[in-house]
N, C-alpha and C positions, 0 to 999 in steps of 0.2 A: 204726208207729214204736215202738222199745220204747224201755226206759228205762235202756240207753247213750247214746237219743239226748237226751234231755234237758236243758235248759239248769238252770244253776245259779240259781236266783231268790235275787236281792240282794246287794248290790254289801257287802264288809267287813264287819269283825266288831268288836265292844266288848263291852264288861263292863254287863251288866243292874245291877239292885238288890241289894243285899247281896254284891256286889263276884263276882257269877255272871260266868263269861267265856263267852261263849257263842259257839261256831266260824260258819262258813259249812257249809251244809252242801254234803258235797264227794261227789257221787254213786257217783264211779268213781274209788280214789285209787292212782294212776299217779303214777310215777317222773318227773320232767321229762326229756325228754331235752336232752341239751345243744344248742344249735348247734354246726353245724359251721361250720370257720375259713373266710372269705370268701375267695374266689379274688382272688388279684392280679393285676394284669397282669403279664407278663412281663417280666424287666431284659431291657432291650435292651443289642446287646455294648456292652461299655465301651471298646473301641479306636475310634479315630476310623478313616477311610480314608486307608489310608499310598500316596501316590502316587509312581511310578514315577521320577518325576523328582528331580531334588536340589533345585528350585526351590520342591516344596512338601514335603520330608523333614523339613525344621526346625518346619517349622507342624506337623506332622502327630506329632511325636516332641512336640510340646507336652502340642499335644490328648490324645495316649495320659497321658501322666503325670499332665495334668488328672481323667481319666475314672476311674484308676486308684485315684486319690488320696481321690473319693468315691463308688469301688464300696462302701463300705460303708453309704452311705446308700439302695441302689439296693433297690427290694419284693423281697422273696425266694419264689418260686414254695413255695405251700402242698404240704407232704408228702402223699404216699398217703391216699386215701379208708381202705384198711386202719388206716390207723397212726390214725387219727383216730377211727376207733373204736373202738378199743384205750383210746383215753384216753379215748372219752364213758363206757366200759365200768370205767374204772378209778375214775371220777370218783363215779358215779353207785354205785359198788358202795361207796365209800365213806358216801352217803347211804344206805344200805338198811344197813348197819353200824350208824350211826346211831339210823336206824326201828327196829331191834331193841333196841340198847339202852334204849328207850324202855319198851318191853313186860319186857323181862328184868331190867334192871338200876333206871331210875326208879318202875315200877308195881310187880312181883310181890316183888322185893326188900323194898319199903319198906312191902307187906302184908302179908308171910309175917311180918314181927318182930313184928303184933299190938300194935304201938304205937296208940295213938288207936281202937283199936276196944274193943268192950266184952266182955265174956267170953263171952256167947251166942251173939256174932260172930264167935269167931276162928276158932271149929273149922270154920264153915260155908264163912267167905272162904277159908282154906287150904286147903282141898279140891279146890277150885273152882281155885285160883290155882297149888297144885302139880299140877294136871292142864294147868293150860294152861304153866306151866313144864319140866314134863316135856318136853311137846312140843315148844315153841320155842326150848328154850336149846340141843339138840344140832344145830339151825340154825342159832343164832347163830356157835357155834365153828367149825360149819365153813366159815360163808362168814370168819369172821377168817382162817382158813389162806390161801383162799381168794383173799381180798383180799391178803394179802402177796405172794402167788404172783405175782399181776399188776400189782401196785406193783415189785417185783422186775423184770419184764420191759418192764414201763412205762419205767422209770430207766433200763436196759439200754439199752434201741431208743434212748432221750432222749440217753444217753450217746453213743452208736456214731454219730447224726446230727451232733450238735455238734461230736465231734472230726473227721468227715469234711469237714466243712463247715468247720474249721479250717487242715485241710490245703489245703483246694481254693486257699481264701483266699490259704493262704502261698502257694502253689506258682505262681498270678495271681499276688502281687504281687514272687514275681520273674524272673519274665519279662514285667513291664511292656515292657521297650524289644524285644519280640521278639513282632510280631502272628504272625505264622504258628503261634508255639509257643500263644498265646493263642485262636488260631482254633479249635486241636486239642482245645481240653479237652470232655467230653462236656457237652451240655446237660444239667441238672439233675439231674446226678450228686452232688449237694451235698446234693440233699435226700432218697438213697434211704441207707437203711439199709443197714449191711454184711452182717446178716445177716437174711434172711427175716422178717418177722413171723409171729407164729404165737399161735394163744391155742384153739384148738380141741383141742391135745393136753392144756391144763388144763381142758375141760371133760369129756374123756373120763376122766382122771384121778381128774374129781370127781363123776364118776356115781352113787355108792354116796349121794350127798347125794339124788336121786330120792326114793328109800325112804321119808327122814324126810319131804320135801313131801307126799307121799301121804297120810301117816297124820297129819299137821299139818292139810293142808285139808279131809280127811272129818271133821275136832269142829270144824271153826272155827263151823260154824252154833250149836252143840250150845253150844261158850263163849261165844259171844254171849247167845245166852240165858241162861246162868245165871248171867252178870255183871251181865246186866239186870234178873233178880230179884235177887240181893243187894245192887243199886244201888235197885231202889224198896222192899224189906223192911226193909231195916237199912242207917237215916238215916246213920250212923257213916260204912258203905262209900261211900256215896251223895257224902257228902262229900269224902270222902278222893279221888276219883274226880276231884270237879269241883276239887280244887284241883291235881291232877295236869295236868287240863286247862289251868287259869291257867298253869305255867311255862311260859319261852321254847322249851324245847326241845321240848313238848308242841304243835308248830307246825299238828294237824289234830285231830279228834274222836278221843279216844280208839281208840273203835272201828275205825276206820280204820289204824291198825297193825295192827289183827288181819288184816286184808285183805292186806298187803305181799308178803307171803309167792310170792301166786298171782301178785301184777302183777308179780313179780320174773321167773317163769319164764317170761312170756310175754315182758318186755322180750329176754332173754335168746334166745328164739326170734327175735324180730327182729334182733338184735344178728349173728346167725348166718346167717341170709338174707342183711340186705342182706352180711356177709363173702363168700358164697358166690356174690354175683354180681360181686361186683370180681375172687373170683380168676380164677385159668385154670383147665382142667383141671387141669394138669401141677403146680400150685402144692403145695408142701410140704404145705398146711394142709389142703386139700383134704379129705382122708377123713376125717380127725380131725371135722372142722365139720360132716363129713354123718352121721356116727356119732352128735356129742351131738345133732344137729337132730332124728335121727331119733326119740331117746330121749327128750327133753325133749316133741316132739310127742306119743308115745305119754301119757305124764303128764299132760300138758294135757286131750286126750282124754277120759282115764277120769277126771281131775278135776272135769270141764267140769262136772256138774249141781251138783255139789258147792257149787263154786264160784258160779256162777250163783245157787242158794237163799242162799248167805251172802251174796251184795252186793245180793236185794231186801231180805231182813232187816233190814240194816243199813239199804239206803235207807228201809223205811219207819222203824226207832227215829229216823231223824233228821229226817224229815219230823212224826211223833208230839211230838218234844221243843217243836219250834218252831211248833205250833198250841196258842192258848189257848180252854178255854169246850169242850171235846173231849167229847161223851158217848157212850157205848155207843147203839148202834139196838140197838132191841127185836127179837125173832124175828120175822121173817117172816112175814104172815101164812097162807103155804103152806109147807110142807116141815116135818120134822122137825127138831131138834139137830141139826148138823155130825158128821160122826164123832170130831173132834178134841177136840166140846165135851165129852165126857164122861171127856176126861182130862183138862180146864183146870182150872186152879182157879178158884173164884168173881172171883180180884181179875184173873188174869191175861184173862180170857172180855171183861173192860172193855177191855184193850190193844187198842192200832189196831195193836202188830206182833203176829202171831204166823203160824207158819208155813206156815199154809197159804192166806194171805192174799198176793196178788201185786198188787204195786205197776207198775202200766199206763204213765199219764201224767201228768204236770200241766206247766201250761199258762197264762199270763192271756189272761182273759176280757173283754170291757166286758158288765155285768147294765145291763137296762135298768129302772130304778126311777123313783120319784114324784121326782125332783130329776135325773134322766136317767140318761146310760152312766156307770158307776160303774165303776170297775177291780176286777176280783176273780182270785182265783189258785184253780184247779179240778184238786182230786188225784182221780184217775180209779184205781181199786183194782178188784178183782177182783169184789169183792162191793158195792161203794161207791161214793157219789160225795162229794165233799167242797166245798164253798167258803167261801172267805174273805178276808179283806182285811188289809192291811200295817197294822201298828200303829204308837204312834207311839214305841214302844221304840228307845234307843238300839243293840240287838241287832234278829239278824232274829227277828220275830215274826211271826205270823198273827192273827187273831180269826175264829173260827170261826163260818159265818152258815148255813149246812146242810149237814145229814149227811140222803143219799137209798137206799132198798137200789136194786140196779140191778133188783131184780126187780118193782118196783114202777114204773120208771120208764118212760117213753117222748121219743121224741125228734122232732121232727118243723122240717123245714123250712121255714125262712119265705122270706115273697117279699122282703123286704130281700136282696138280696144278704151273702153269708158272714155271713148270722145264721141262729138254730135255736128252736125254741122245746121247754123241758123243760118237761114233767108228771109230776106225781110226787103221787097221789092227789088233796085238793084244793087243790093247788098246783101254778101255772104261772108262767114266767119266761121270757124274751126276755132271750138271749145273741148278741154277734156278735165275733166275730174279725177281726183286721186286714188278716189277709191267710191266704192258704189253708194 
C-alpha cells in the first residue's frame, strides 16, 4: 500500500497556543470534484387521453388545459453528461484561479515588499520567493485567459438552452387544445443545446501552457525546501508564514498550493476521458480532446517522478510539524554517512523531511503495555520507524514514544491473531491490528 493510500488521521483543525492555527494534514491535495446533477424522472406527457367520442371530448379538453397549465411545475430531464462537465470544468477552474491567487498574490506579494522582515531577511526570502514567482505567475495568467474562455462558452451553451427551452414552452402552450400537434414535438429537445458543445479546441488552443507546467513542477520539490529553511532560520519568515496560514482564504497548509499545479493537469486528464467516452466518433470535439489527452498525458508522464518526490516531501514536513518530543537517531551502528549527509547541514541532518527519506506508511496500532492495548499511530519511513500518541491539544498533535532504525529492527509474528511482535535491540513490544 503506498502513501496515496493513506487515511487522513484526525478529525478538524483549531488554533493551538499563542493563537498557532494548525491545518489537517491533507496528504494528497485534489480539487473536489463537483457532483453531478441527479437524474429526474421523466415528465410524463402533459395531454390527457383525447377520446374518440364527443361523450368524453369535454372531460378530455379539461384534463389537457389542466396538465398544460402546470407543465411548468413538471422535473425537467437533466442536460448532457457533456454539458455537465463543462460546468464541473468551469466551476472548479474557477477554484484553482483562486489556489493561485493564494501563492502569487496573498503570499509572494505581501513578502517581496519586505515589510515585517528584518534586513538580513529580505535579500534571502526574495530570492527564494522571486524564484518561485517567476514560475507561477505566468500560470496564473494564463489559466485567467483561460477561465474566461470557458466562462464565455459556459454562458453561451447556458444561454442557447434557456431560450430553447423558452421557445419549446411557448410553442406547448399554444397548441394546448391540439394533442396531435402536442404529440409531435421531439422528446427532450428542450434540453439539447443549439449548438455542439465543445471545449477541447480550447485546450488545444492552450497547449503552449504545457511548457510553463514543466518547468513549474521540476523546482516545486527544490521551493519546498528552501521555504522550509527560511521558515525554521529566520523566525520573522516563520511567522509571517503561519499567519498567512490563520486567513480564511488560506483554507489548506500552505504548502499545499505549491502542489496545485500538478493535480490540475491530472483533473484535466480526466475531465478529457470521461468527454471522450460520451462522445461519438463522428462528434465535432472529438480530435480536438484526443490531441490535448494526448499532450497533457505526455506531461504528466515525464512529470511523474517529479511530482511524486514533491508530494512525499511535503507528506513527511506535515507529518514532522505535527509530532512533538521528535529527536534525530544516532548513526547506524553499520554503514557509513548517507551520501546526502555530506551535503546537509548540521541543523537540516536533525529534519524528519529531507529528500531522500521516503515516507511508507502510517497506520493506528493498539501497543500492548502495563495498563493494556493502548492506541498508538505508527509512521513507517524508509529508514525509520515512528510511534506515538494523540495529544490532548486542541490541534492535531502527536507525542512521540519511539523512534527505531529499520536496520536494527526485526519483526516477528505472534500467535494472537493480527498481532506482531517488534524488536528493536533491547527492546520488545506487542502490537496488534484490528483488522487485516
Amino acid at each position: 500500500m503506498t502513501q496515496d493510500d493513506m487515511a487522513i488521521i484526525g478529525v478538524g483543525s483549531g488554533s493551538g497556543g499563542g493563537g498557532e492555527v494548525r491545518h489537517l494534514r491533507c496528504h494528497s491535495v485534489v480539487d473536489p470534484a463537483l457532483s453531478g446533477v441527479s437524474n429526474a424522472d421523466a415528465p410524463k406527457t402533459p395531454l390527457a387521453s383525447v377520446s374518440k367520442t364527443s361523450r368524453h371530448r369535454a372531460s378530455g379538453s379539461n384534463s389537457r388545459r389542466s396538465s398544460v397549465s402546470s407543465s411548468h411545475h413538471t422535473p425537467k430531464e437533466p442536460m448532457s453528461m457533456a454539458y455537465h462537465l463543462l460546468r464541473e470544468l468551469t466551476m472548479t477552474e474557477r477554484t484553482y484561479r483562486k489556489d493561485l491567487d493564494v501563492v502569487c498574490m496573498n503570499f509572494c506579494s505581501a513578502n517581496l515588499s519586505g515589510q515585517s522582515l528584518a534586513d538580513s531577511d529580505v535579500s534571502a526570502v526574495r530570492t527564494v520567493l522571486n524564484r518561485l514567482f517567476t514560475l507561477l505567475e505566468p500560470i496564473r495568467n494564463h489559466h485567467t485567459e483561460f477561465l474566461r474562455g470557458l466562462e464565455s462558452r459556459f454562458s453561451n451553451w447556458s444561454g442557447q438552452s434557456a431560450s430553447r427551452k423558452s421557445v419549446d414552452v411557448g410553442a406547448g402552450n399554444s397548441t394546448a387544445g391540439c394533442a396531435d400537434s402536442m404529440n409531435s414535438t421531439p422528446a427532450g429537445s428542450e434540453d439539447t443545446p443549439v449548438s455542439p458543445i465543445r471545449v477541447g479546441d480550447l485546450f488545444v488552443t492552450n497547449l503552449k501552457m504545457l511548457k510553463l507546467y514543466r518547468a513549474y513542477i521540476s523546482e516545486v520539490e527544490g521551493l519546498l525546501m528552501d521555504l522550509e529553511r527560511l521558515a525554521r532560520s529566520r523566525p520573522a519568515f516563520g511567522q509571517k508564514l503561519q499567519e498567512i496560514e490563520s486567513q480564511k482564504f488560506c483554507y489548506l497548509p500552505f504548502y499545499a498550493f505549491l502542489l496545485k499545479p500538478m493535480h490540475r493537469l491530472l483533473h484535466y486528464r480526466a475531465i478529457l476521458e470521461r468527454l471522450m467516452r460520451q462522445y461519438s466518433e463522428s462528434h465535432v470535439d472529438m480530435q480536438d480532446c484526443r490531441v490535448a489527452h494526448a499532450r497533457l498525458l505526455d506531461t504528466i508522464q515525464s512529470q511523474w517522478d517529479s511530482y511524486k518526490r514533491s508530494e512525499n516531501l511535503y507528506k513527511i514536513l506535515e507529518v514532522e510539524r505535527d509530532l512533538v518530543g521528535l529527536q534525530p537517531l544516532p548513526a547506524p551502528a553499520t554503514g557509513g554517512p548517507t551520501p546526502s549527509a555530506a551535503t546537509e547541514s548540521d541543523a537540516e541532518a536533525r529534519w524528519l523531511a529531507r529528500p531522500s527519506r521516503q515516507f511508507v506508511r502510517e497506520g493506528l496500532l493498539q501497543k500492548l503495555s502495563k495498563r493494556g492495548y493502548q492506541q498508538r499511530i505508527f509512521f513507517l519511513f524508509s529508514d525509520q520507524l515512528i510511534y506515538a500518541s494523540r495529544t490532548n491539544a486542541s490541534f492535531l498533535q502527536f507525542k512521540v514514544h519511539g523512534q527505531f532504525h529499520l536496520r536494527d529492527l526485526m519483526v516477528e509474528e505472534a500467535e494472537t491473531p493480527l498481532s506482531f511482535t517488534i524488536y528493536s535491540g533491547n527492546r520488545c513490544f506487542l502490537v496488534a491490528a484490528p483488522s487485516e
